[in-house]
C-alpha positions in Angstrom: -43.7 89.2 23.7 -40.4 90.6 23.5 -38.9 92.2 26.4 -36.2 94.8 25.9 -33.5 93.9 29.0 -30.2 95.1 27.7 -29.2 98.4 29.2 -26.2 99.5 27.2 -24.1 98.5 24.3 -26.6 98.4 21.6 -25.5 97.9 18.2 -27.8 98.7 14.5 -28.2 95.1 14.1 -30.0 94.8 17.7 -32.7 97.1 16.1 -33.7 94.1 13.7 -35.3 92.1 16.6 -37.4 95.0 18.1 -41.0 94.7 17.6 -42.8 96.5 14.6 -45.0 98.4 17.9 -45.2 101.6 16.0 -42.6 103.3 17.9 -39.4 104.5 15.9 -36.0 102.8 17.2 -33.0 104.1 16.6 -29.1 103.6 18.1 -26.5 106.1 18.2 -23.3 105.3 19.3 -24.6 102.3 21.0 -27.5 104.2 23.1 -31.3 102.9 22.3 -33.8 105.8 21.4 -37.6 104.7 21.1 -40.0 107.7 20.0 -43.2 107.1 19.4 -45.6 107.9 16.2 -45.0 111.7 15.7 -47.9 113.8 15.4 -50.2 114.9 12.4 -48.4 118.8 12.1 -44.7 116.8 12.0 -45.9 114.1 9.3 -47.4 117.3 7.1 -44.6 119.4 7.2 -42.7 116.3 6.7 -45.1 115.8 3.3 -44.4 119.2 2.3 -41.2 119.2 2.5 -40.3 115.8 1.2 -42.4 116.4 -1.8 -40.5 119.9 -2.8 -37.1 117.2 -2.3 -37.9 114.7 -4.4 -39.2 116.8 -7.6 -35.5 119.0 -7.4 -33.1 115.9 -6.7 -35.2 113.8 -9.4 -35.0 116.4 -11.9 -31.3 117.1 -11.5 -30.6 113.8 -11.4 -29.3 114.8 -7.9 -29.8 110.8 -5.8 -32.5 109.5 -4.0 -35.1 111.5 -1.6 -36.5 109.6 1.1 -38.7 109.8 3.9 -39.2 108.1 6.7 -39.2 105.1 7.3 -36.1 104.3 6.0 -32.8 103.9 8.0 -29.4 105.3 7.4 -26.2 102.9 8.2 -23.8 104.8 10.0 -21.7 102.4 11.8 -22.2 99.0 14.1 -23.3 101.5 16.8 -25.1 103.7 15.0 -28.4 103.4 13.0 -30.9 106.3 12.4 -34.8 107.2 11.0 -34.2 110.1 9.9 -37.6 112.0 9.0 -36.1 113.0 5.3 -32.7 112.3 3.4 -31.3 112.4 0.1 -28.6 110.1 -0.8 -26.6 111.0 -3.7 -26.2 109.0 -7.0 -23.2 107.2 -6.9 -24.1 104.8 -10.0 -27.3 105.0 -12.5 -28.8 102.4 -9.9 -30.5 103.0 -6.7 -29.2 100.9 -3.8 -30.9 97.9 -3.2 -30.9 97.6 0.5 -30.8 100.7 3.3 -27.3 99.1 4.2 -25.7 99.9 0.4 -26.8 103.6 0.6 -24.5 106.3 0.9 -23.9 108.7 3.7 -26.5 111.2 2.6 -25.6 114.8 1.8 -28.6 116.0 3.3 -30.5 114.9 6.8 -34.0 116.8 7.9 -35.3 116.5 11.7 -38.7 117.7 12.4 -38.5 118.2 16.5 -40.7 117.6 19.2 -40.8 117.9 22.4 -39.6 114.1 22.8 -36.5 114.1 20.2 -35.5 118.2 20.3 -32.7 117.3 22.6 -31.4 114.4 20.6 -31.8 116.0 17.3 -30.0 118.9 18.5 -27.1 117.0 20.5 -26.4 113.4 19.3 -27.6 112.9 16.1 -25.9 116.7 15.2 -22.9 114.9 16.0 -23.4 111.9 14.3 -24.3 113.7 11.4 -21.1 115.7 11.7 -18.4 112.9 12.5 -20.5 110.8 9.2 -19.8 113.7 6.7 -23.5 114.7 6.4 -23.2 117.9 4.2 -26.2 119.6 5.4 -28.6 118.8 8.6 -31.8 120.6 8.8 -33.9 121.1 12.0 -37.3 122.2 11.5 -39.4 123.4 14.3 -42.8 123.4 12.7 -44.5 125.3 15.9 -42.1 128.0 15.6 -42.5 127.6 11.9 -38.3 128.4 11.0 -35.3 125.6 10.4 -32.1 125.5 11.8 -29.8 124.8 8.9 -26.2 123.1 9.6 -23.7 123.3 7.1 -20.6 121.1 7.9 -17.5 123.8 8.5 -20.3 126.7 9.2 -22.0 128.7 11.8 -25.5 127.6 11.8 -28.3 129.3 10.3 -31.7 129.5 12.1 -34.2 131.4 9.9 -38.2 131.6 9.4 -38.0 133.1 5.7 -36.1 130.6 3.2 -33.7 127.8 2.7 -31.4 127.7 -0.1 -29.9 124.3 -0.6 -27.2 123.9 -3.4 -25.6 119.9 -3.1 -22.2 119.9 -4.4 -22.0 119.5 -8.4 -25.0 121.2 -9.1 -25.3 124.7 -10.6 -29.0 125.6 -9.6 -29.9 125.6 -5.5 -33.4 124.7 -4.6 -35.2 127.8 -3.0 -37.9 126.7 -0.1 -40.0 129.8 0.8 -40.8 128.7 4.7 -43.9 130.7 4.9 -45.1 129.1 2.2 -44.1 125.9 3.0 -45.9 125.8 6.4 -48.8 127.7 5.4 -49.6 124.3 3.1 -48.6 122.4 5.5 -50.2 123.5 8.7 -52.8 126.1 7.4 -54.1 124.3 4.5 
C-alpha cells in the first residue's frame, strides 16, 4: 500500500505513482487535489454535454473532444482532469499521448460541493495564465454555466451558450434548459 507523505512541492509526474483508488488526482502549481468519484447528476450532464461537443468539433473538423479521464499537461507543476476539453487540430493526426496535446481552447468544470472552490479559484487561473480560450463552469443543481472568455467579463447564464472557437464561421448553440432537462429529467 502506498502512503501519500509528501506535503508540498508536487510535481504532474508525482501523479503517475498514485494508486488507481478511484479518486481523481490532480496538481496545480505544485498543490495535490484528490476528489473522489463525482456523482451520477455531474457524470450525466457531463454525457450531455460532451456528446453535443464531440458531434460540432468532429464535423467542423474543429480537434479533439474529450472527457474525463484524460489529463491536460500544463507545466511540471501543473497537471489537470478536467471533466471535458477540446484540443484543437494542430496536424491531420490526433496526439498520441495526453503529454503531446495542445493547450485546449476550451475547458468545462461541472462543480460540487468538494471542487467549486478550486474550479472557481485555481484552476480559473491556471486556465487563464495557459491561454485556455474559453472555461466553462456548470452548476448542474442550479442548472446555468458560468462562461469565461479570456479578456472578458464573465457570463453566468441559465438560457444558452454560444461557443464560436477561433477559425470557425458557425458557433455551436447549447439550449441549457434543454440540455439539463436530458440530463437530469430524462
Amino acid at each position: 500500500m502506498l502512503m501519500i507523505t509528501k506535503t508540498a512541492g508536487w510535481t504532474a509526474d508525482d501523479l503517475d505513482l498514485l494508486p488507481d483508488d478511484g479518486n481523481r488526482y490532480e496538481v496545480v502549481e505544485g498543490e495535490l487535489f484528490v476528489t473522489p468519484s463525482p456523482l451520477l447528476p455531474h457524470q450525466a450532464v457531463s454525457g450531455a454535454l460532451h456528446a453535443r461537443l464531440f458531434d460540432f468539433v468532429k464535423a467542423r473538423r474543429i480537434g479533439w473532444a474529450f472527457a474525463a479521464p484524460g489529463d491536460v499537461h500544463v507545466n511540471r507543476k501543473s497537471r489537470v482532469l478536467p471533466d471535458i476539453f477540446v484540443v484543437p487540430r494542430t496536424t491531420t493526426r490526433m496526439p498520441k499521448s495526453w503529454k503531446d496535446a495542445p493547450t485546449p481552447i476550451l475547458v468545462v468544470e461541472i462543480i460540487s460541493d468538494s471542487t467549486a472552490m478550486r474550479d472557481l479559484g485555481a484552476k480559473r487561473r491556471l486556465y487563464n495564465r495557459a491561454g485556455v480560450a474559453e472555461y466553462w463552469i456548470i452548476d448542474w443543481e442550479q442548472r446555468s454555466v458560468r462562461v469565461i472568455r479570456r479578456g472578458e467579463l464573465d457570463i453566468v447564464t441559465n438560457e444558452r451558450i454560444e461557443w464560436r472557437p477561433a477559425g470557425t464561421v458557425e458557433s455551436m448553440v447549447i439550449d441549457l434548459p434543454a440540455l439539463f432537462a436530458e440530463a437530469l429529467d430524462g
